[in-house]
N, C-alpha and C positions, 0 to 999 in steps of 0.2 A: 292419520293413523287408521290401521282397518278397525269397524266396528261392524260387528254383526247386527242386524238386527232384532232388537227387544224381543217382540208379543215370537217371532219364527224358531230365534232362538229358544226361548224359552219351553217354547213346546214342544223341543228339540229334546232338551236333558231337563224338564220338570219329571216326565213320567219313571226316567231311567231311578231316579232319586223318590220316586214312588210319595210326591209332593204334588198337590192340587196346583198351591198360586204359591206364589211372594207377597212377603209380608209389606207392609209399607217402608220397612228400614231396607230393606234390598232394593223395591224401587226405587227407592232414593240415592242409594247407591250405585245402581246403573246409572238413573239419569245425573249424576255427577262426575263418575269416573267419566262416562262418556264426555264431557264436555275438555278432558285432558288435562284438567287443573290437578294441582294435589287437596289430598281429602285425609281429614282427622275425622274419624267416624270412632262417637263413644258411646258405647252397645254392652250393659251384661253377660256375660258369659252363658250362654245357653240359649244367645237369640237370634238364633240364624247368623252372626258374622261372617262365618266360615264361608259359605256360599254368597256371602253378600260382595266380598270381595274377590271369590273365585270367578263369579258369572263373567264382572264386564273385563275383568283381567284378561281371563282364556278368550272371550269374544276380540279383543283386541289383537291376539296371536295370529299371525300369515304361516298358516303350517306348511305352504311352501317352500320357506325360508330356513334352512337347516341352523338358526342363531338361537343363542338361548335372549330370548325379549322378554320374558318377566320372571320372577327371582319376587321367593314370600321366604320372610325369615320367623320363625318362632321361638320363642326361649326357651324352649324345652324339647327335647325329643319326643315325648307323647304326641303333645299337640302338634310336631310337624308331620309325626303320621300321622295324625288323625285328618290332619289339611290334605296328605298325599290320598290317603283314602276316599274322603270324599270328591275331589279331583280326579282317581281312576274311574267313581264310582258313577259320573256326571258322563263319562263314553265321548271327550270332545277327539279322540282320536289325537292330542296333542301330546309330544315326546316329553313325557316328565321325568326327572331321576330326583330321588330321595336321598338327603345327607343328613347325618347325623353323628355325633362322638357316639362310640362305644360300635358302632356300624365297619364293615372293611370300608382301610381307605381305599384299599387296591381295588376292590369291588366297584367304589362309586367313581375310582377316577374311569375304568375301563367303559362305567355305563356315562359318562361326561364325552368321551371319547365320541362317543353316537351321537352327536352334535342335537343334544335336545333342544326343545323351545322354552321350557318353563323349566326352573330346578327349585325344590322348599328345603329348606334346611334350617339347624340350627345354627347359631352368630361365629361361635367357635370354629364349628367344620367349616362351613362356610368361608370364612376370612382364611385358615387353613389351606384352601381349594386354591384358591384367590392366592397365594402369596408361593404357592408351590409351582402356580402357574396351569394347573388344570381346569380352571375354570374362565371362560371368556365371556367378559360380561361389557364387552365395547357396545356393543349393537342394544343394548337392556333400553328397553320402552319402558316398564312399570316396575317400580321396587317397593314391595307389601313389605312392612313391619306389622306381624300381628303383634297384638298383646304388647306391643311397644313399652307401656309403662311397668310392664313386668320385667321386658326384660332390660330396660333400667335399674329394676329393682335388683336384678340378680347380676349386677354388674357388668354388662358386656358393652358400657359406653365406647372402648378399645375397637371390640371387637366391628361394631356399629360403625364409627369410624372407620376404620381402616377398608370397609367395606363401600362406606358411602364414597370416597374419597378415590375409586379407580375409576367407575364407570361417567366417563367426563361429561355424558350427554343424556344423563336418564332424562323423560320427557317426563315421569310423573313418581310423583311418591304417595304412597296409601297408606294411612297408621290409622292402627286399630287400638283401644282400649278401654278396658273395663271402669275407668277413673276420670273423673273430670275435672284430675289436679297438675292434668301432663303438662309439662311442660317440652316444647320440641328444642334438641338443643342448636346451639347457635352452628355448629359444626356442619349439619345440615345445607345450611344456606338457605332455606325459605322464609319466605315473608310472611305471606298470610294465608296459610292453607285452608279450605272449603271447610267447618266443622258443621258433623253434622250429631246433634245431641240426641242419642235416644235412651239414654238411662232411665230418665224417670217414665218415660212411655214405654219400658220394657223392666217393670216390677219383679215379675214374674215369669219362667218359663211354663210354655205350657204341658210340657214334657214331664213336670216338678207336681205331686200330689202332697201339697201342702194340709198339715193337721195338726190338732189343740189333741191332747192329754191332759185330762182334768184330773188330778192325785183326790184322794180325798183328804190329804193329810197335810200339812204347812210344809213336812220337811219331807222332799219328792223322792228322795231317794228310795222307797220301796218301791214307787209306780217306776222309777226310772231301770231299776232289775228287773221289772215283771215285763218292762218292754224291750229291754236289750234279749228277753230271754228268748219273748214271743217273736222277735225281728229274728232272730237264729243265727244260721253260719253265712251272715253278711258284714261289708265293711262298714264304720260307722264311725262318725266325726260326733262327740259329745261338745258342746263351747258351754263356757263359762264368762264371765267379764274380770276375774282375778285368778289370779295364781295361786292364792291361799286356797279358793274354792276349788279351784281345779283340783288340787293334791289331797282337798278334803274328800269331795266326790271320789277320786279315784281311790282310796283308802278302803272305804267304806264298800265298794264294787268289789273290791278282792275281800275285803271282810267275809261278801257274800258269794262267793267263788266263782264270781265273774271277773274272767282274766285283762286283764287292759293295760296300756301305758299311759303314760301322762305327758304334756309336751306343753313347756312356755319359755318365755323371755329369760328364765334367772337357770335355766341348764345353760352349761354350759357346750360348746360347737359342736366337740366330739361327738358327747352325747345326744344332742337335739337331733344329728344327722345320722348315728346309731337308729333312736325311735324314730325316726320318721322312713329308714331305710325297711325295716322291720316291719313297717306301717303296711311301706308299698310293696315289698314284697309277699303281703299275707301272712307273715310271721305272728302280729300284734292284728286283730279283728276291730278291736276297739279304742280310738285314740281318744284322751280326755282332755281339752285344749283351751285354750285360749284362744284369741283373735289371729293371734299370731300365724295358727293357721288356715284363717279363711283366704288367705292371696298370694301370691310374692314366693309360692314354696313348690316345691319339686314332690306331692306329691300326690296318688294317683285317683280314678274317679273312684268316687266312692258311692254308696248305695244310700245308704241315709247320714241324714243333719239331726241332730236332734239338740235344740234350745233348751240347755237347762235354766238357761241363764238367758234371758233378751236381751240383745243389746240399746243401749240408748236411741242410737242415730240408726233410719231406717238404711241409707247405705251400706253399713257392715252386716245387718239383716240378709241385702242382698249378696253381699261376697259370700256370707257362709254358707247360702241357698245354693251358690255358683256353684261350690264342689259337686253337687250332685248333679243329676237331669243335664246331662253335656253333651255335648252334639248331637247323635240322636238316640241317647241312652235315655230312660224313664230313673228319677229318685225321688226318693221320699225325703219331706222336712217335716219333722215336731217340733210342734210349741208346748215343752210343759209346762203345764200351770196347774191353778188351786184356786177354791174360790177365797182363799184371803191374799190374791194375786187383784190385778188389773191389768189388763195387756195394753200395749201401748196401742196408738192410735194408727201408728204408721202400719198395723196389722189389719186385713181385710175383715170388714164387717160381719162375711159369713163364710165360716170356715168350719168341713167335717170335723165330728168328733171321731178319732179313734178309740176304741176300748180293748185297752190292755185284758188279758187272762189273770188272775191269778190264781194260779197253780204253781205248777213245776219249778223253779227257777233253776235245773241245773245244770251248768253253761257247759257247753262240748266245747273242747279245747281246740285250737286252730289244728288243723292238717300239717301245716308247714313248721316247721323252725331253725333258726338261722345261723349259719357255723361260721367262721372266722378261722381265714386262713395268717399265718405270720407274714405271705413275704404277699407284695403287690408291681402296683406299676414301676417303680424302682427297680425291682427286679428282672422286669423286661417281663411279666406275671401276665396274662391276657384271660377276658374271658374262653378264648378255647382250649386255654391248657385248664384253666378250672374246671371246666366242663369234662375233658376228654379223664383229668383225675379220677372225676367222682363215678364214670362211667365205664370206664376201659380198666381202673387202676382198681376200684373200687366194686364195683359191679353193679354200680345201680343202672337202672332202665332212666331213659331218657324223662317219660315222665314224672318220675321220682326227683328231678332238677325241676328248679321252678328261677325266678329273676336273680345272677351274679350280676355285682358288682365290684369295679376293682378302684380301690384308692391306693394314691402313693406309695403307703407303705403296709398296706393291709387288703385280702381281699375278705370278698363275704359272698355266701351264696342259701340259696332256701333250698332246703327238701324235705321231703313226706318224713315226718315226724318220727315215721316207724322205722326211716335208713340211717337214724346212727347210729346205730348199735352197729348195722351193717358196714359202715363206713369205720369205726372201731378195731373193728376184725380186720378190716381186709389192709388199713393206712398205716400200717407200722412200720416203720422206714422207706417207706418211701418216699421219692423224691418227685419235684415238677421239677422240670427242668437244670435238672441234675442239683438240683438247692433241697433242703432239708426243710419240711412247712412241718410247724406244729398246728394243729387246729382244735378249737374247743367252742363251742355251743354258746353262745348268747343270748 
């Protein structure tokens, strides 16, 4: 198999990526892939992965060869652009195409067509591609599952399968993951993949400005207003360790006319996937959560963590740090506390204090908010007819649209707060696609 070499490479696309060196979990990971075994590499989310399995993948690629030879699958559409991204961003001159649900199919079969070397997608389009017959993956040298035990978690063992199960002669598998309770399934076929543990050597991103809030008072909820107020019009993951507290917290926040949703285990699906929609679309600024949201979820980076609550075990520490500081974004995490607190152990010995203001507390309301269409993908409903609606039918300017999405039987889309009135005026009988949509505000 071609391999590039290491220290030539590297000072090839380090500077392009505006990066010094490699960390030691990258080195490790070159000098592993290169040996052509497969590799279970379990890394934090915010510690280099991405490039750690980009480098020896793409150095393996004969860009002479008009065949697609490696294939990185992700469980989500973010993170498979955020892979294509960094992959354009590294200049290997290597043919990549980008697939994703909610993406043209027509678009990505035409750019498949151009016989690429590498293609990242997620497990659905992908097997899709794959069973349509647009996608030729005989020739495939390396097959990356990032985030493998996520996207386990989010069901696509199917999809995973049906995937693994064409390419008769892969030479190498690479699985990524934030957890070190993976299990790889038997379906697979592998024995004893290379593991390489860096979890507990990668605590922290350094990207991540980790800080203590000292309340002066036992029950934090003042200091915790004065700092969502002082943080402003940023996203913000609040954790808790119950549900009770979470809906206490969150209560208490609207009490003081700071807006937020609340998100655990005992909503039910509808709804859970409602708030979390709203989340990621900018609708809701501030989610009030339980654990439930540190992993395993669809949704997006966010700007800060803030610890109402510690968790026991320092591992779930780390997942809720993960949402923030991601690839090569900067976030912030708080630890509140009180001096009739004790912070646990597994928390770094010296850690800044942040000092909340207190003054003002009075929260601006998000920009966005999120409409609900009646008819969806049953309807044959697409994001470009919701878009061309609220634009052409409706008259809003394109930036006034912010992230649609479409479900089965319902769509939904975000806009500037200030366009429905606008959208009121102009939607009254009209139709998408000759169908009758009621729409109303959530």
């Amino acid at each position: 198999v071609l391999m590039n070499d290491g220290p030539e490479y590297f000072e090839t696309i380090l500077p392009k990526l505006k990066i010094d060196r490699l960390n030691t979990m990258q080195l490790r990971m070159w000098e592993e892939v290169h040996k052509d075994q497969d590799v279970l590499l379990l890394s934090p989310t915010g510690s280099g992965k991405t490039l750690a399995f980009l480098l020896p993948t793409s150095a393996k690629i004969d860009k002479s060869k008009p065949t697609i030879q490696a294939l990185v699958i992700a469980p989500t559409r973010e993170l498979a652009i955020q892979i294509h991204s960094v992959m354009q961003s590294m200049g290997t001159g290597i043919s990549t195409v980008l697939c994703y649900g909610g993406h043209s199919l027509k678009s990505e079969q035409r750019s498949l067509e151009s016989k690429p070397q590498m293609v990242i997608g997620t497990p659905g389009r992908i097997h899709d591609h794959i069973r349509r017959e647009n996608l030729d993956i005989e020739a495939l040298e390396v097959l990356v599952l990032d985030e493998f035990d996520k996207s386990l978690e989010l069901g696509f063992q199917d999809d995973i399968k049906g995937i693994a199960r064409f390419p008769h002669a892969v030479e190498q598998f690479v699985f990524t993951s934030a957890t070190d309770g993976i299990q790889i399934p038997d379906f697979l076929g592998l024995k004893h993949p290379k593991r390489l543990d860096f979890i507990k050597e990668n605590k922290s991103s350094s990207r991540l400005n980790l800080y203590k809030v000292i309340s002066p008072d036992k029950d934090k909820i003042t200091t915790l207003v004065h700092l969502l107020t002082d943080l402003g019009d940023t996203s913000t993951l609040v954790f808790l360790n119950y549900r009770e507290a979470v809906e206490r917290v969150h209560n208490l926040l609207m009490e003081n006319q700071i807006e937020t949703e609340y998100f655990h285990g005992g909503l039910d699906q509808k709804e859970r996937e409602l708030r979390l929609m709203k989340f990621r679309n900018g609708s809701v600024r501030i989610l009030v959560t339980t654990d439930l949201a540190s992993r395993g979820l669809d949704i997006p980076l966010v700007r800060n963590v803030i610890h109402y609550q510690l968790p026991s075990k320092e591992d779930q520490f780390v997942h809720r740090n993960g949402r923030t500081a991601r690839m090569h974004a900067f976030g912030n995490a708080f630890v509140l506390t009180s001096e009739f607190e004790t912070l646990k152990d597994y928390l770094p010995a010296q850690m800044k204090t942040y000092g909340v203001r207190a003054g003002d507390t009075t929260d601006l309301p998000s920009a966005w908010v999120t409409i609900e269409f009646s008819k969806g993908k049953k309807d044959n409903i697409n994001k470009i007819d919701v878009l061309g609606f609220l634009t052409k039918s409706c008259n809003l300017s394109g930036d006034q649209v912010g992230l649609i999405e479409i479900k089965p039987y319902r769509s939904y889309a975000a806009i500037r707060s200030e366009s429905w009135d606008t959208i009121l005026k102009h939607s009254k009988n009209l139709k998408i696609k000759g169908k009758s949509v009621k729409l109303k505000q959530i």
